[in-house]
VEXDOLO-672173 format. One record per atom (N, C-alpha, C): residue in three letters; chain; y, x, z; atom name. Coordinates in steps of 0.02 Angstrom, whole numbers, always signed. Layout:
! VEXDOLO-672173
res = ALA, chain = A, north = Y, east = X, up = Z, atom = CA
...
! end
This chain:
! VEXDOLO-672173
res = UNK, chain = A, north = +1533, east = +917, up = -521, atom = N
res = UNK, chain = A, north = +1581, east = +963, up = -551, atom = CA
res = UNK, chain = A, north = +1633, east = +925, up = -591, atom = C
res = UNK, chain = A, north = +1678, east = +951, up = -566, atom = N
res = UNK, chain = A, north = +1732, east = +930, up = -619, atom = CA
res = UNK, chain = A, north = +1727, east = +927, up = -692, atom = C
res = UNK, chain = A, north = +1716, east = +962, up = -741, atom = N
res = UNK, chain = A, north = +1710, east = +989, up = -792, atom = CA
res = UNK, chain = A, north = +1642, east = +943, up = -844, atom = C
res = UNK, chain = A, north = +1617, east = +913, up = -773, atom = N
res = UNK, chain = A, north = +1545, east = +870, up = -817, atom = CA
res = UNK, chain = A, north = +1569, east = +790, up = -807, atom = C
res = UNK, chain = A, north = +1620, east = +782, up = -754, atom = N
res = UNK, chain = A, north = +1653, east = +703, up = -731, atom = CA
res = UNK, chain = A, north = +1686, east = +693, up = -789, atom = C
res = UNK, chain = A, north = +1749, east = +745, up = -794, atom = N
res = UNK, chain = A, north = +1780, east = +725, up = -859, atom = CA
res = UNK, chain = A, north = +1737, east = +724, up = -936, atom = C
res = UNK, chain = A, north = +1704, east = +802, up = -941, atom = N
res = UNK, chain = A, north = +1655, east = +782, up = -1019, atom = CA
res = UNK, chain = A, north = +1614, east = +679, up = -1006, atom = C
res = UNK, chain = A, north = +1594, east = +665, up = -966, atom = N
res = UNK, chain = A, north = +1571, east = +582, up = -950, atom = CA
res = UNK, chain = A, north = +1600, east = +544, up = -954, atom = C
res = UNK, chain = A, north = +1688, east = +550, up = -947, atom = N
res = UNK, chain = A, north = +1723, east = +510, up = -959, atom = CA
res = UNK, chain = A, north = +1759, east = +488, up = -1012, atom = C
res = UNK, chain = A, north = +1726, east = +553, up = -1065, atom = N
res = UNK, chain = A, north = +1772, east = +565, up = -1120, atom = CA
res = UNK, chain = A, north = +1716, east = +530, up = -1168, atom = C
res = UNK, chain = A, north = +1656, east = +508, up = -1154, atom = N
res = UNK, chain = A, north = +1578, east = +511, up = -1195, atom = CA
res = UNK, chain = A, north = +1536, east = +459, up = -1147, atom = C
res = UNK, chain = A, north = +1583, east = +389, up = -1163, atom = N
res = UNK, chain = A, north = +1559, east = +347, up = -1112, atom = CA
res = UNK, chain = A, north = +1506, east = +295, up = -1149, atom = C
res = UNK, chain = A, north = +1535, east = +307, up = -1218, atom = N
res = UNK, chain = A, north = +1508, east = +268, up = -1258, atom = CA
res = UNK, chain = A, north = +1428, east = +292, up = -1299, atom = C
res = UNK, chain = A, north = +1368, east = +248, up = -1288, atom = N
res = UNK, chain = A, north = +1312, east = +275, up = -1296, atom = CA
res = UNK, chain = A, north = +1309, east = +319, up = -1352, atom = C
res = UNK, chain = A, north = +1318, east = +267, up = -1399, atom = N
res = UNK, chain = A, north = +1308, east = +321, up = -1477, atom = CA
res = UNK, chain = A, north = +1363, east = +383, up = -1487, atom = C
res = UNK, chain = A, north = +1413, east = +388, up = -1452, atom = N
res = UNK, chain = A, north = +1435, east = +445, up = -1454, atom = CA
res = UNK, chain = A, north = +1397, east = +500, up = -1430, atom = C
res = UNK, chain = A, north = +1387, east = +470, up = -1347, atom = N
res = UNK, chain = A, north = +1365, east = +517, up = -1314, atom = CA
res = UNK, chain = A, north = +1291, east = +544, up = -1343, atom = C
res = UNK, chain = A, north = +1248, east = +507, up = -1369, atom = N
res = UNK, chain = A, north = +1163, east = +543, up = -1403, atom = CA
res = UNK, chain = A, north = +1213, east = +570, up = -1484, atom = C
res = UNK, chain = A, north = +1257, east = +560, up = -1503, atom = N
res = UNK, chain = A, north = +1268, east = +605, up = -1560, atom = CA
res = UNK, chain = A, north = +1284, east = +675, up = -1530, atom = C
res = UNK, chain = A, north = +1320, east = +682, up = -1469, atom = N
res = UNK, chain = A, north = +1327, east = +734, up = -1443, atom = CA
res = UNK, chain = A, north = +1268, east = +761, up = -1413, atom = C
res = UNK, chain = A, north = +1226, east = +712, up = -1410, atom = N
res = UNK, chain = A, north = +1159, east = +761, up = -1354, atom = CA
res = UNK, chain = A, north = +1138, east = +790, up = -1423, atom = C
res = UNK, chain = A, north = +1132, east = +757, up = -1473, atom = N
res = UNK, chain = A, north = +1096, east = +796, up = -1534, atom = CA
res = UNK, chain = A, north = +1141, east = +850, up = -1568, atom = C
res = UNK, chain = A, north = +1210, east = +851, up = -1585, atom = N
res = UNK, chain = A, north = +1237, east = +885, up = -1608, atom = CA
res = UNK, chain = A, north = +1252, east = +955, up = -1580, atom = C
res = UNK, chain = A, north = +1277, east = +958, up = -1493, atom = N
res = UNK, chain = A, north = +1290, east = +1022, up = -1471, atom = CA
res = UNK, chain = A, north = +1238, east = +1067, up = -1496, atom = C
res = UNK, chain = A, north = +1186, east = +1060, up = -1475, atom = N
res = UNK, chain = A, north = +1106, east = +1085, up = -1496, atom = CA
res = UNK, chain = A, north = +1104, east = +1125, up = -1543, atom = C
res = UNK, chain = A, north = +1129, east = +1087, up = -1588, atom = N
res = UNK, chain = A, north = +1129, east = +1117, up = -1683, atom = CA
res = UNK, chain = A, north = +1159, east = +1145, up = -1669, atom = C
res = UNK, chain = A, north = +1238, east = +1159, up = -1659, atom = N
res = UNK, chain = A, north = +1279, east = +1211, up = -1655, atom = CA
res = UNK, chain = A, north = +1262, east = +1272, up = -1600, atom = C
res = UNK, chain = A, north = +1244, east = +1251, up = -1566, atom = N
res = UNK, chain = A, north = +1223, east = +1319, up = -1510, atom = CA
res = UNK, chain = A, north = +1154, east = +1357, up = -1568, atom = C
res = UNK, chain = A, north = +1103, east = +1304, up = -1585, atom = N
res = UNK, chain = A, north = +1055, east = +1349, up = -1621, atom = CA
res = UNK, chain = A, north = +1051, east = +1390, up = -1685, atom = C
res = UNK, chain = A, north = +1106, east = +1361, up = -1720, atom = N
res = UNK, chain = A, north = +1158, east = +1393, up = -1815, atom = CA
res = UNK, chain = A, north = +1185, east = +1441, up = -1745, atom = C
res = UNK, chain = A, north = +1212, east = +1470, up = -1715, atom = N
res = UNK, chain = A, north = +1239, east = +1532, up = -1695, atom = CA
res = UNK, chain = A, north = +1180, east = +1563, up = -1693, atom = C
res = UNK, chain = A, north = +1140, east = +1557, up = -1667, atom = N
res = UNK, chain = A, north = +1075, east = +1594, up = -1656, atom = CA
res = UNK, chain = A, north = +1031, east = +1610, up = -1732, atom = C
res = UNK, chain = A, north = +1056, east = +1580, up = -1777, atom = N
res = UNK, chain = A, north = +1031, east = +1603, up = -1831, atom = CA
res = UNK, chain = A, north = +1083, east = +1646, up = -1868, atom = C
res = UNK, chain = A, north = +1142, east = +1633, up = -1846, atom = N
res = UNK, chain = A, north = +1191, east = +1688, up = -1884, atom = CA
res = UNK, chain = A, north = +1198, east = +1758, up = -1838, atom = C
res = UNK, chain = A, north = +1165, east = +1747, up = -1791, atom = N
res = UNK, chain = A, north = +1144, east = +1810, up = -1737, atom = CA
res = UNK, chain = A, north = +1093, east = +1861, up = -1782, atom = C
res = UNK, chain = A, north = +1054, east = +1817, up = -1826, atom = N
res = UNK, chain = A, north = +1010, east = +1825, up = -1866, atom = CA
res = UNK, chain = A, north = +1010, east = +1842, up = -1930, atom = C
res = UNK, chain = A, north = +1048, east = +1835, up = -1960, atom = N
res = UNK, chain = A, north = +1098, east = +1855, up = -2014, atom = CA
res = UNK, chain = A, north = +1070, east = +1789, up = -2060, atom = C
res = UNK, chain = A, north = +1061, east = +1736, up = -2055, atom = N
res = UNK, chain = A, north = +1021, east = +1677, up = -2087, atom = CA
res = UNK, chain = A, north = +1089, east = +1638, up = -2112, atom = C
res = UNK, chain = A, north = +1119, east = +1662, up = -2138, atom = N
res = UNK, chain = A, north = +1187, east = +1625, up = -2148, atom = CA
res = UNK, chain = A, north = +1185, east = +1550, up = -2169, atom = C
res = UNK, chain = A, north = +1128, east = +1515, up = -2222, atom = N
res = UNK, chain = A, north = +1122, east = +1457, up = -2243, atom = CA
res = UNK, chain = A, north = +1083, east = +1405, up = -2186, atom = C
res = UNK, chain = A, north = +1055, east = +1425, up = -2128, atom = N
res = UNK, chain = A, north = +1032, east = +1401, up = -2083, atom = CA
res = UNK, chain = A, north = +1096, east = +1381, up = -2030, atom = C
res = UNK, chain = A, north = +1121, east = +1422, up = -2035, atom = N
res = UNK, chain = A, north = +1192, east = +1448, up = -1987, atom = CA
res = UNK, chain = A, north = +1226, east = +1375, up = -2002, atom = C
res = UNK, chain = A, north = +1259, east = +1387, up = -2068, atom = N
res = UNK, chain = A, north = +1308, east = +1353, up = -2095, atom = CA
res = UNK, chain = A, north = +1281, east = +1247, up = -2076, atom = C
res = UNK, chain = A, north = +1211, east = +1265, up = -2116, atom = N
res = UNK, chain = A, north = +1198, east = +1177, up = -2096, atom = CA
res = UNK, chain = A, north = +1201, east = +1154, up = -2018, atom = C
res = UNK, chain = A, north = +1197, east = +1197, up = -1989, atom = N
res = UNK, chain = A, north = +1182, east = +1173, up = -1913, atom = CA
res = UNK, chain = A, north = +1234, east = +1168, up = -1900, atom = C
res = UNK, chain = A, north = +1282, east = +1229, up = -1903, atom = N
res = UNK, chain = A, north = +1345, east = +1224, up = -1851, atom = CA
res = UNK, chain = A, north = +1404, east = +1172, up = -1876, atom = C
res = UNK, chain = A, north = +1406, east = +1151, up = -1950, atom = N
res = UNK, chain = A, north = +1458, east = +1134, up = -1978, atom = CA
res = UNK, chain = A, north = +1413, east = +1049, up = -1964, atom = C
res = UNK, chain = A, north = +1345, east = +1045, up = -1970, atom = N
res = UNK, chain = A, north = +1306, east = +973, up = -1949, atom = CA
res = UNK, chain = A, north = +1312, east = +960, up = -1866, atom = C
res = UNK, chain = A, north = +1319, east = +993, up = -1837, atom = N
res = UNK, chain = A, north = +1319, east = +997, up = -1774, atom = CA
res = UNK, chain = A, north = +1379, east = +961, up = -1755, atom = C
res = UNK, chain = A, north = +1449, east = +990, up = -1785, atom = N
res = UNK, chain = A, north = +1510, east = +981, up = -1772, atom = CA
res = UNK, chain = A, north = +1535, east = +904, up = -1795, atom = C
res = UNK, chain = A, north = +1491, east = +880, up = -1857, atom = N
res = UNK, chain = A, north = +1501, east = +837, up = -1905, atom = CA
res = UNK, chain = A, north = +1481, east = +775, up = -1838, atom = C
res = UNK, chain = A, north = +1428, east = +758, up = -1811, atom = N
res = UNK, chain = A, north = +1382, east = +720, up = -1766, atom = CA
res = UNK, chain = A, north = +1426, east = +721, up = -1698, atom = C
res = UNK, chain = A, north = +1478, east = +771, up = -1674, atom = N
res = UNK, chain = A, north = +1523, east = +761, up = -1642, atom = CA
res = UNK, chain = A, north = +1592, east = +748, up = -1638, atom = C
res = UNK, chain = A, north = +1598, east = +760, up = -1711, atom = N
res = UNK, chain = A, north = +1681, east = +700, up = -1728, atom = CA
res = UNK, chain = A, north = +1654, east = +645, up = -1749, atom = C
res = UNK, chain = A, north = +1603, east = +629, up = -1762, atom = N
res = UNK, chain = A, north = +1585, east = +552, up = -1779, atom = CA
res = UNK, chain = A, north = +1585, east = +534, up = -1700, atom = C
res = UNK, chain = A, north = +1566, east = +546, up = -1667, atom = N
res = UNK, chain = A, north = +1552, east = +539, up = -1614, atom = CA
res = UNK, chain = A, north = +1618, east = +493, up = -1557, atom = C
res = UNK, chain = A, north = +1665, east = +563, up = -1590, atom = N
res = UNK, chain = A, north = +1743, east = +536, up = -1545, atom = CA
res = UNK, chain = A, north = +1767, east = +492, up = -1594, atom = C
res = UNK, chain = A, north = +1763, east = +476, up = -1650, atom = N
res = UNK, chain = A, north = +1775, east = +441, up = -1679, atom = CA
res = UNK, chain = A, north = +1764, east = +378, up = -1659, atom = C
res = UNK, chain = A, north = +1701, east = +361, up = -1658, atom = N
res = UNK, chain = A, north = +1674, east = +314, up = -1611, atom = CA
res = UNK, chain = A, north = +1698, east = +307, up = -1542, atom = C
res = UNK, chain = A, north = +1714, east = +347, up = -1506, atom = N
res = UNK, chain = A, north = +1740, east = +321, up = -1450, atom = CA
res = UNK, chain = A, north = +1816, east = +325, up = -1452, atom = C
res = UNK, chain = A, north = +1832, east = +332, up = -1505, atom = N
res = UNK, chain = A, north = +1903, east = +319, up = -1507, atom = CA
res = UNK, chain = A, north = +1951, east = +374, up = -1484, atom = C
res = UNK, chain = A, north = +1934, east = +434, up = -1471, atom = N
res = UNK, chain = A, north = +1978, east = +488, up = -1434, atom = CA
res = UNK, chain = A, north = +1952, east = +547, up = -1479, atom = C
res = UNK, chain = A, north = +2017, east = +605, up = -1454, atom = N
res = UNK, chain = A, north = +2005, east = +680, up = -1489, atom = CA
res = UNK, chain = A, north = +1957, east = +718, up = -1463, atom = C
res = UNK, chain = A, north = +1930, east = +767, up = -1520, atom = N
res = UNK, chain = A, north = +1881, east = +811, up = -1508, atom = CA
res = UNK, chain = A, north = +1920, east = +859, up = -1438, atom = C
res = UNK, chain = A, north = +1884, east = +890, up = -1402, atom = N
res = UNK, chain = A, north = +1887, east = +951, up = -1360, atom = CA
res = UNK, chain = A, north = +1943, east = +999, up = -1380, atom = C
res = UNK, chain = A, north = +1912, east = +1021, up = -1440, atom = N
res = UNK, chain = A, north = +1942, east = +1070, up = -1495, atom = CA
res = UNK, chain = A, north = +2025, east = +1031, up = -1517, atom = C
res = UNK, chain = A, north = +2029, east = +976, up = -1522, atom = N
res = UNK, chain = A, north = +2096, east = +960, up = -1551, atom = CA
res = UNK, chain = A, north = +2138, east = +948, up = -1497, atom = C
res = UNK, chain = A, north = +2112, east = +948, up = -1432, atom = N
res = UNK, chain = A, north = +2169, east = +927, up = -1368, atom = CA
res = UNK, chain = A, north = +2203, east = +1006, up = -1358, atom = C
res = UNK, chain = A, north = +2170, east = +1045, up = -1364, atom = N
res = UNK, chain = A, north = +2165, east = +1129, up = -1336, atom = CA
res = UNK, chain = A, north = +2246, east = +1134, up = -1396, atom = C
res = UNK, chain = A, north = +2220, east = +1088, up = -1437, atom = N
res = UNK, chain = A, north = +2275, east = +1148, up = -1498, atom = CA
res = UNK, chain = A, north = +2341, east = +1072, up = -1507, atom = C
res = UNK, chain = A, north = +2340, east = +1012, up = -1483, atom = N
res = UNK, chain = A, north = +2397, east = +972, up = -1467, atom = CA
res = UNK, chain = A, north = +2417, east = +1000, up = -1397, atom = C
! end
C-alpha cells in the first residue's frame, strides 16, 4: 500500500520508528479512556503519546504528519 511505503519512508530511522510503535498506542488508548469520561488517563496518554512522536521526527529530522497537512 501506498500509505504504509510512504509512513516507512518517513520512519526509517530505528528509534524513531519504536517511539512511534510505542507512542501511536497511547494515543489511540487516552481516546478510549476519554470515551470513558477518565479525563486524567486521557490527557497522559494522548498528550504522552504525541510527545514520543515529535521526539521521534525530531530524530529523524522531518515534520510530524499533523504539521505537513497544515504547511
Amino acid at each position: 500500500m501506498r500509505i504504509i511505503r510512504n509512513w516507512m519512508l518517513r520512519h526509517q530511522n530505528r528509534t524513531s520508528f519504536w517511539l512511534h510503535m510505542v507512542g501511536i498506542p497511547m494515543t489511540i488508548v487516552g481516546v478510549g479512556f476519554a470515551i470513558n469520561g477518565q479525563w486524567g488517563w486521557f490527557a497522559g496518554l494522548f498528550v504522552g503519546g504525541y510527545v514520543l512522536q515529535f521526539i521521534g521526527h525530531a530524530i529523524e529530522g522531518n515534520d510530524a504528519g499533523e504539521l505537513i497537512l497544515v504547511k
